[in-house]
Every structure is written in C-alpha cells, then in structure tokens.
N, C-alpha and C positions, 0 to 999 in steps of 0.2 A: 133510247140510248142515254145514260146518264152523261151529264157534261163536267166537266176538269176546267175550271179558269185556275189560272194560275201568271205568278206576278214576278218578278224581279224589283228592283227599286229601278229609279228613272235615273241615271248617271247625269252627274256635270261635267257641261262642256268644256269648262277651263280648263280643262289640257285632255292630252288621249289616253286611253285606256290601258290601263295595267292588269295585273292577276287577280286583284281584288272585284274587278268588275266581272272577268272573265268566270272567276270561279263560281259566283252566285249563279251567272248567267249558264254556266255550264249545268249547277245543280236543276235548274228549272229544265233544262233542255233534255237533261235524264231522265227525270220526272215526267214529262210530255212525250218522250219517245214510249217509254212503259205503259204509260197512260192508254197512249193511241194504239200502240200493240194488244192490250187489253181489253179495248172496245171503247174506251171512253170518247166522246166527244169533247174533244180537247181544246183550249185558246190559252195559249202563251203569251206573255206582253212583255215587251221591256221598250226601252226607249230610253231619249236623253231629256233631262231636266234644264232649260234652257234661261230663266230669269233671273240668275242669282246676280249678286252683287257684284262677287267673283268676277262672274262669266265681262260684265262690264268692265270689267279692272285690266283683266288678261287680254281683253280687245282694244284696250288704249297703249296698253303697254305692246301692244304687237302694232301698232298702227292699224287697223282694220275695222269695218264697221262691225257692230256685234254682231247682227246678223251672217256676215261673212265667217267669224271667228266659230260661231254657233253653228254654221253650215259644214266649215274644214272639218269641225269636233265630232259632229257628228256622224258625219262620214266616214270617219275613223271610228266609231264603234261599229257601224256597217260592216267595216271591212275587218276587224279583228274577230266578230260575232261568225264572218263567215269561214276565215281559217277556221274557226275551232270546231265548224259544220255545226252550227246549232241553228236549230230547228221554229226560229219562234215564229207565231203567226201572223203575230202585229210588233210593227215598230213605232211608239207615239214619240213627237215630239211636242214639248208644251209651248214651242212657238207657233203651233199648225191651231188655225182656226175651231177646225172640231174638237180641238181641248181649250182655248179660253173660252169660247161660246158656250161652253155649258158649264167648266169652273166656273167662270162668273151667275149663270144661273144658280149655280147651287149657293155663293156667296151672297146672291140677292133673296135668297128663301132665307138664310139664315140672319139677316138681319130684319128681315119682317117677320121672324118668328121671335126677335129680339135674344138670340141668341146671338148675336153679333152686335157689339154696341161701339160707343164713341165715350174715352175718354181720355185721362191722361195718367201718362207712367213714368217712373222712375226705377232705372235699375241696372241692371250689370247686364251687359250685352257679348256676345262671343262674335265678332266678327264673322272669323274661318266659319262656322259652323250656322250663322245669320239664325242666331236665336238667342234668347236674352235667359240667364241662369240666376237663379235664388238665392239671396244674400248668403244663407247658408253652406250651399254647393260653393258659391265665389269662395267665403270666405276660406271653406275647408281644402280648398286650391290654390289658398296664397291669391286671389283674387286674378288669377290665370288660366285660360282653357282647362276645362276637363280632357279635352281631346288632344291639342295643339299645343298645349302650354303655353301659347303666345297671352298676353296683358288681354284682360277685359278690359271694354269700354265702360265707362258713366254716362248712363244715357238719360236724357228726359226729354220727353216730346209725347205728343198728341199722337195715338191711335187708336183705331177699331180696334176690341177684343173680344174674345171667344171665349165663352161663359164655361170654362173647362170645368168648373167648379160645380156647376152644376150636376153634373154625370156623374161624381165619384161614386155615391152607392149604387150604382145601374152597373160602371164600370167593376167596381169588387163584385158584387155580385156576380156579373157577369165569367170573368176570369175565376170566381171559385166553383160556378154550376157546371163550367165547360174545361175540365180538367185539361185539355190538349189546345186552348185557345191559344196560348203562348208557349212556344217549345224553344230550345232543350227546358228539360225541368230548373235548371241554376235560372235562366233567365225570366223566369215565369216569379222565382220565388224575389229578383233582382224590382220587378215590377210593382208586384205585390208589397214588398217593403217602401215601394218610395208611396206607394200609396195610401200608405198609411200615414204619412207624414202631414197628406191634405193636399189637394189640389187647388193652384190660384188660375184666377184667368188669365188668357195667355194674348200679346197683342201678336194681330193679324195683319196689321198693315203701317204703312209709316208714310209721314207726307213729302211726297215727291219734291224734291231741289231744284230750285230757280236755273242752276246749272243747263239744265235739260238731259242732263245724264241717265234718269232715270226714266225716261220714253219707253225703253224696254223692260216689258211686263205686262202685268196687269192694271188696270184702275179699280179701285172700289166702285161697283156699284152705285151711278147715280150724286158720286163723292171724288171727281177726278183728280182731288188736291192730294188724294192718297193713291198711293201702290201698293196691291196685296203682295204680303210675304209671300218667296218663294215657294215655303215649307205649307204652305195651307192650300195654295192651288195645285202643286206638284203633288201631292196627296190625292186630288180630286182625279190624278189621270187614270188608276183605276177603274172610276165609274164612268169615266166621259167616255172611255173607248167601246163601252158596251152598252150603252143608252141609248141603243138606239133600236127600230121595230127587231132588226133583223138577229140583232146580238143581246137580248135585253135576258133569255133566258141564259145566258151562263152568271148572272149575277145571283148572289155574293159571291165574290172569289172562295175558292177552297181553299186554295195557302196562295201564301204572302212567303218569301223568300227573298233575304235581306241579312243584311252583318248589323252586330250588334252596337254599333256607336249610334244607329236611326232606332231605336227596338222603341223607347218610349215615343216617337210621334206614330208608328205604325201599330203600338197596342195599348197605345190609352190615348192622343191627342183625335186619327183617326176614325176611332169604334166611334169614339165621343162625336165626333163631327157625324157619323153615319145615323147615329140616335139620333141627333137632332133633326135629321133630313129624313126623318123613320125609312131609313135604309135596313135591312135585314147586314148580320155585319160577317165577315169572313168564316172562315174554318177555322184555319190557322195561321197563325203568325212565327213562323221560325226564323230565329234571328243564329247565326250561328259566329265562329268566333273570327281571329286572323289568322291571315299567315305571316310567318315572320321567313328571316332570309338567313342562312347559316348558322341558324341560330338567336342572331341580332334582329329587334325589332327595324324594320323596314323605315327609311327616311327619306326621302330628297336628299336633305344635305349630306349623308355620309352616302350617296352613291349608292346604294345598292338595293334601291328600290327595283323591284322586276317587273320592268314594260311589256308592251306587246312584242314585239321586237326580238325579246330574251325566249317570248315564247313559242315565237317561228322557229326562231334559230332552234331550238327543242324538239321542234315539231321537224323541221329539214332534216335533222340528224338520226330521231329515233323513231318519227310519224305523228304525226298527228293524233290519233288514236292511242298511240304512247302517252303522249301528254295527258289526252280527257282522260283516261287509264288514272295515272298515277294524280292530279288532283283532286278526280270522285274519290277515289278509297283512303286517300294521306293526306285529304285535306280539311281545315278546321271546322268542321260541320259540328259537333256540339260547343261543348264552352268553353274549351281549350284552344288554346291556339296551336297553330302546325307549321312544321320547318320546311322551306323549301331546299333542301339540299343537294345537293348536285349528287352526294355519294349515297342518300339515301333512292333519289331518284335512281341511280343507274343497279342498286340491289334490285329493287322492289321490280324494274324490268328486265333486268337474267333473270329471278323467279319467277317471277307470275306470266310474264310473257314471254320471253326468247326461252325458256326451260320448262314454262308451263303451257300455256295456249300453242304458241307456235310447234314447240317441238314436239307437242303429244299429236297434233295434227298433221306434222310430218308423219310419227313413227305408223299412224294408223295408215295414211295410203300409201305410204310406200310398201307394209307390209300384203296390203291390200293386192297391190300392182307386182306386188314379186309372187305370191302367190295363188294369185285369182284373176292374173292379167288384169289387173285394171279394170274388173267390174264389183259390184255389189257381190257378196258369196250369197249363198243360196245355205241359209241358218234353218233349223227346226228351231221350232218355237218355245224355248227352254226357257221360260223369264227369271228363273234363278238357278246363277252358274258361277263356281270360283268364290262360292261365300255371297256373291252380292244377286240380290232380288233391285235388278234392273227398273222396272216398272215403278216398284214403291222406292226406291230413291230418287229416279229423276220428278216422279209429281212430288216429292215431297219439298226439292227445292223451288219445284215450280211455287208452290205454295205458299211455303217461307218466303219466297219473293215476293209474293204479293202482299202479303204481311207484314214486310220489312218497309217497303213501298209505304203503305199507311201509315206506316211510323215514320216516316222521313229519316230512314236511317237506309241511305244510299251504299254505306262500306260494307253492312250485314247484305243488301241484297247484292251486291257486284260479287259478294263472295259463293256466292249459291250458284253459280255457274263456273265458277272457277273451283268449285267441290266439286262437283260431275266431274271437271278437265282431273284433276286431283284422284280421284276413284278412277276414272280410266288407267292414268298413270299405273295406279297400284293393281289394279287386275290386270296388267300385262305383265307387272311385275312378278304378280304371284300365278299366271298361268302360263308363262314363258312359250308367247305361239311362235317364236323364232328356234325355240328346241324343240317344241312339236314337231313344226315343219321338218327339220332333219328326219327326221323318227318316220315320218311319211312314206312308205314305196310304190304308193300308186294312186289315180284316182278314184280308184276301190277302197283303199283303206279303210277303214270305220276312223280312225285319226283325224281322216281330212274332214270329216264331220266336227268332229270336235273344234279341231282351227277354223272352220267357217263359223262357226256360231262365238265363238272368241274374237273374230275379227268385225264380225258382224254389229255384239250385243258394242266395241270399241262405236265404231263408227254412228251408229245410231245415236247412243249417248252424248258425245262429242256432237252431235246434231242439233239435240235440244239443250247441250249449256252452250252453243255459240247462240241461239235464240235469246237464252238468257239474257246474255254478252250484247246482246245488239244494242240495247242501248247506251252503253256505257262505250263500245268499241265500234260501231255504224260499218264503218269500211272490214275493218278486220274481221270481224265477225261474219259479218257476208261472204268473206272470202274465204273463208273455213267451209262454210254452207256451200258455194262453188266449187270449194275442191269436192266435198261430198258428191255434189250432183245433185242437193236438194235447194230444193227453192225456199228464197227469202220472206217470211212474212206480212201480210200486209197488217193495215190497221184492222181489228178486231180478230186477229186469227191465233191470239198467243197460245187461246186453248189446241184449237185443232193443230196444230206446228209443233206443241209439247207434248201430243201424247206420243205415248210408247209406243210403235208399229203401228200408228193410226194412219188417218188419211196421207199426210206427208210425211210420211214416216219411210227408210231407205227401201228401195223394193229390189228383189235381186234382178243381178244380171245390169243394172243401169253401172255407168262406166262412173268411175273417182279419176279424178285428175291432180297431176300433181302440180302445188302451182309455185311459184318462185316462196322464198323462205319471208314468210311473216314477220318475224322479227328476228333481225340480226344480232348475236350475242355482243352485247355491248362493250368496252374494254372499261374495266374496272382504272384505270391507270391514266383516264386518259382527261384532259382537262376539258370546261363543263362550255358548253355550246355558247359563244357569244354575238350577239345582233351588230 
C-alpha cells in the first residue's frame, strides 16, 4: 500500500485560531480523506508551534505561565479542527518531549557536520515574524515588515548560523529537475528569483536573557547560553513525528501545505536543512494564497478579521459541511487571494447545494417513492439513454478526480462530483419521467420500463458523485448515500463504490428513503451569521 504523509504548518499559540488556520487545515484534511478512500496509506499532521517569542509576550500580558497560555491555545485548535470534522492523524505540539528530543538531535548532527556554526551578526530583524531580512528587502520596505509593516529591529548579537549558503546550487538544481517541487507555478517562479539573488547564512539561535524569560524553548546543543529560533526547530516537527521504527516509512513527506508568507523557510531554508541531515526531501511544497474579508484585507485592527467563532456561527446556520463546501472550492488555493463574502457565500450555496446536491437528491427519491413505492426500480441494462452514456461519464469524473487530486487543484476535483449532480439535473430535464409517468396506464405498460431505467440510470449516478463529494462534504454526502440505501465507503474502496452497477452499485427492489431536506434554501436578504 503506497503511503500519503502529508503536513499542514504548526500554528502559534499566541492567540486562537482563525480561517486562515482552518482553511490550510481543511485543504489537507480533503486531501487525506481522498487519499484514504483511494487506498493510500495516509498520515496527516498539524499541530501547534509553541516557542515563539510571541507566545512569551501574550502569556505576560495575560498574566499566565506560558505553559498554561500554550495549553488554553492549543486546545483551541483541538477544538476548532474538530467543528470543522477534520480528520488528522497526529496532533504535534513542539512543547512535547518527542519533538524537542529529536529537534535537538538533528541541531546537534548539524553542527558536528559544521553546518551549524558560531558567529556574529548584524542586521535587520522582523520581530512579528522572528526572522532577520536583508538590507536590501529592509531597505525596499522603508525598513518595515515585509509582512506587518511594523519597524524593524537593529540587531547585533552572537549566534549559531546555518550555512544556507552552501545549498544554493543543490537547492536551484533541485527546484528546476522537480518541476512540481514548489506549486502554484507564480510561487515556484517567486522562489526561484529570490534565488538568484544569492543565499547568506541564516542565524539559528540567539543568547538567552539574564531575565529568564527565555526558559521556554529550546537550548543549543551543548551551548545553554543560547535558544534555538523557533523557525529552525518548528521545521524539524515534520521529521520528529515520524522517526520513529513504527512511522519511519512515510518519510519524505509527499506535500507540504501552507500560505504563502512561510513558502521561502519551507522550500529553500527547509530542503537545505534536509540536505544537510542527508534527508531525502518532500514532494511538494504548496504554498497557496489569502483570504481577504468583503473584499478588504483582513486585520486585527479594523475588526474584521474572521475567527473561529464567525465560523461556527456559519456552520450553525448553514452546516458545517456548507462551510468545508464553500472554502475548498472559493478559497485562495493558487496565488490569488479570495473573498470571503457573505453574498458570495450564500449564491455559491442555493447553487451548488440547496439547488444543486440537495434538491437533485430530493427530486430523485421522491420520484422514486411516488412511483416505485419506495424501492430501487428494476432498470434493464441500457448504459446509454437520453444522449448520456452513463458508465463512461461517471469514471471519467472518477478519473479527473484523481488527477485533479495530484495536482492539488482541490476546486477542479470538488467540481467532478458536482458534474454527475449537474448531468443528473439535465437528463431529467431532457427526459421529463414526471410526464412519463402521466402517460403510464398500467404496470404492463412498456413506458414504465422506460421511467424505471430513468429513475434508476438518476439514482445510481447521484450514488457515485456523492462518493465523490465525500470528501469534501463527510456528513452530507453520506446522507445522500443513506437516502439511496447504499453504503458509505471505506478506506481503499473508491474504486469498487465508483463503478457503474458494480459490486455497490443500487440493486433493485432495495427501499430509498426520504430523508429531511439537506440544505435549506438560504435567504439571499438576509444578514451574514455572527459569533
């Protein structure tokens, strides 16, 4: 069985989580449903990144130990990751033992391989972001955040650094032999340019303050005067959570899924650290873009940053399932950024859900149920009727989804099941079995052949795009398969569950149910769900 490791980035505790957390975390969690429906041997990881400077800052300013502040934070990703039903396998946190016990291993291989050295620096530091930027970046930012806009620091002080410089031809090389190692294509070509600029090495650690403020973290290796950066061990959680007998073969990770403000420490500082530990290094690295809020970029200060909170409230209103729904498909997965809008939200579900999925799975068992009482009709085996060759459309989305799937283009495959719902729609539309039926005088008829195998080729199809759907919809989609009367998928069964009249495929005579209405048609008018 081939295996799927697959990543999320490690969230900071300094405050709870938002849609920007959620959304990456959701991307993986589709990705790993697909996965596992397709046979793969899957491990999902996310977690909270716990050392930062931040996370210290936000635990004085709340009166509480970090520890304590680190524990609330975290918990609250627990608890938002599970609203949103996502699937991962491991939760790391990089204050648990089994991630600094081996970051620090890896920290001590690389400065006996003297890739890791001691000296001193001088430079422009980014707080917000605890990483130091290049006279040239400062400069061409007014000597303020690339990210935050807040001031840069003037730093000078003794540290360990990481011989980044060394890797640069392994690194280009690398990124040009593996055409898909950094995706979307804008950000690959984003990488590649800064790379040509030249790489310096980078400091890894700073020396700890008389204060004692800095207790939490890491120590250097054998050098307790320092604490490793966040950004270097937090990298390492990756490999720590699978170094071990029982987990050692899902390494390299296959993708990396992540926003694009981390893309340069996860596809060039990274790789480079993996080289030097002669790590074999990932698949992919997809860094994808933001979302922004009515349009306006998202901020703390003007309020209108979307919490978890905004997203319950979302999910109480229109389901849960609604939600994962409309940010897999209208969310900024290549290099654009996406709006979250209230009135785009409530279009995208009267179509695609309360008009689309839900209603097409009404109109098929209720038709079902007024004319077949409520079981399976008993179809001949006509696989192409009404213009559509049933078979070779629904594998062909099967297909494309699997293929869209390798491209980590999540919107092309959510839409490959919502094609089938889309084609159902329209061959009811073009074989009208509710004017059939009229037309009908008996169960003799040769007619009622025809509406059996019309209701039938509905119901079937509708079978394998809610399979599709499963990942993307878990709850809804199962419940479409319920009303059908067929069973839900396991792991490795997406083949056998998508073929045409195959083993799980509808059999006559088994009973359709009708089951309460799926999505309720939303009121266009009506104001946007608040926490």
């Amino acid at each position: 069985m081939p295996t799927f490791y697959l990543t999320t980035p490690i969230y900071y505790v300094n405050d709870r989580p938002h849609i920007g957390h959620c959304y990456t975390t959701l991307l993986a969690d589709v990705v790993a449903r697909f996965r596992r429906l397709d046979g793969d041997d899957v491990l999902m990881l996310t977690g909270t990144d716990e050392h930062a400077e931040k996370v210290i800052d936000r635990a004085k300013e709340a009166g509480v130990s970090v520890q304590e502040w680190a524990d609330r934070n975290a918990q609250a990703f627990r608890d938002a990751f599970a609203f949103m039903e996502l699937s991962q396998d491991d939760f790391v946190r990089t204050s648990e033992d089994r991630h600094k016990s081996r970051a620090s291993m890896y920290i001590q291989k690389l400065v006996d391989s003297g890739d890791i050295y001691l000296g001193d620096y001088v430079g422009w530091y980014d707080p917000g972001q605890e990483e130091y930027v290049t006279e040239s970046v400062a400069k061409a930012h007014d000597y303020k955040s690339p990210v935050s806009g807040k001031p840069l620091e003037k730093r000078t002080e003794q540290n360990y650094f990481f011989r980044l410089s060394a890797f640069e031809d392994r690194l280009n090389k690398h990124i040009e032999t593996h055409p898909r190692f950094v995706q979307p294509e804008a950000r690959k070509n984003e990488v590649l340019g800064r790379l040509r600029q030249g790489l310096q090495d980078v400091p890894v650690s700073r020396a700890v303050k008389d204060d004692g403020s800095e207790e939490w973290g890491i120590r250097m290796p054998n050098d307790p005067g320092h604490r490793v950066y966040v950004w270097i061990e937090a990298l390492c959680n990756y490999l720590t959570v699978v170094d071990t007998p029982e987990r050692r073969q899902y390494w390299p990770a296959s993708l990396h899924l992540l926003a694009k403000d981390i893309l340069w420490f996860h596809a060039v500082v990274w790789p480079a650290m993996l080289m030097a530990l002669d790590e074999p290094l990932p698949g992919c690295v997809y860094a994808h873009a933001y979302f922004v809020a009515e349009g306006r970029k998202m901020s703390k200060s003007m309020g209108n940053f979307i919490e978890i909170d905004q997203l319950r409230a979302y999910g109480e209103r229109y389901s849960v399932d609604a939600v994962r729904w409309y940010l897999a498909t209208q969310g900024p997965l290549g290099a654009t950024d996406a709006d979250f809008a209230h009135a785009n939200f409530v279009d995208i579900y009267n179509a695609e859900l309360a008009n689309g999925l839900g209603n097409c799975a009404s109109r098929v068992v209720n038709m079902i149920h007024k004319y077949f009482d409520g079981n399976v009709p008993d179809a001949r085996d006509a696989t192409v009727h009404g213009g559509v060759d049933w078979p070779h459309l629904t594998a062909g989305h099967v297909q494309a989804s699997r293929n869209l799937f390798d491209q980590v283009d999540l919107h092309g495959a959510a839409h490959q099941g919502l094609a089938i719902v889309t084609a159902v729609d329209g061959y009811i539309n073009n074989t009208e079995p509710f004017r059939l039926a009229k037309k009908i005088t008996g169960p003799d008829d040769p007619q009622c052949a025809d509406l059996a195998l019309i209701l039938y080729n509905c119901a079937e199809a509708l079978r394998i795009a809610s399979v599709l759907l499963l990942p993307f919809m878990p709850q809804k989609a199962a419940a479409v398969l319920d009303m059908l009367g067929a069973k839900t998928p396991g792991n490795g069964e997406l083949e056998a569950h998508a073929n045409w009249r195959g083993e799980f495929g509808l059999k006559t005579g088994e009973p359709v149910v009708k089951g309460a209405g799926l999505f309720m048609r939303a009121d266009t008018e009506e104001a946007a769900p608040t926490a």
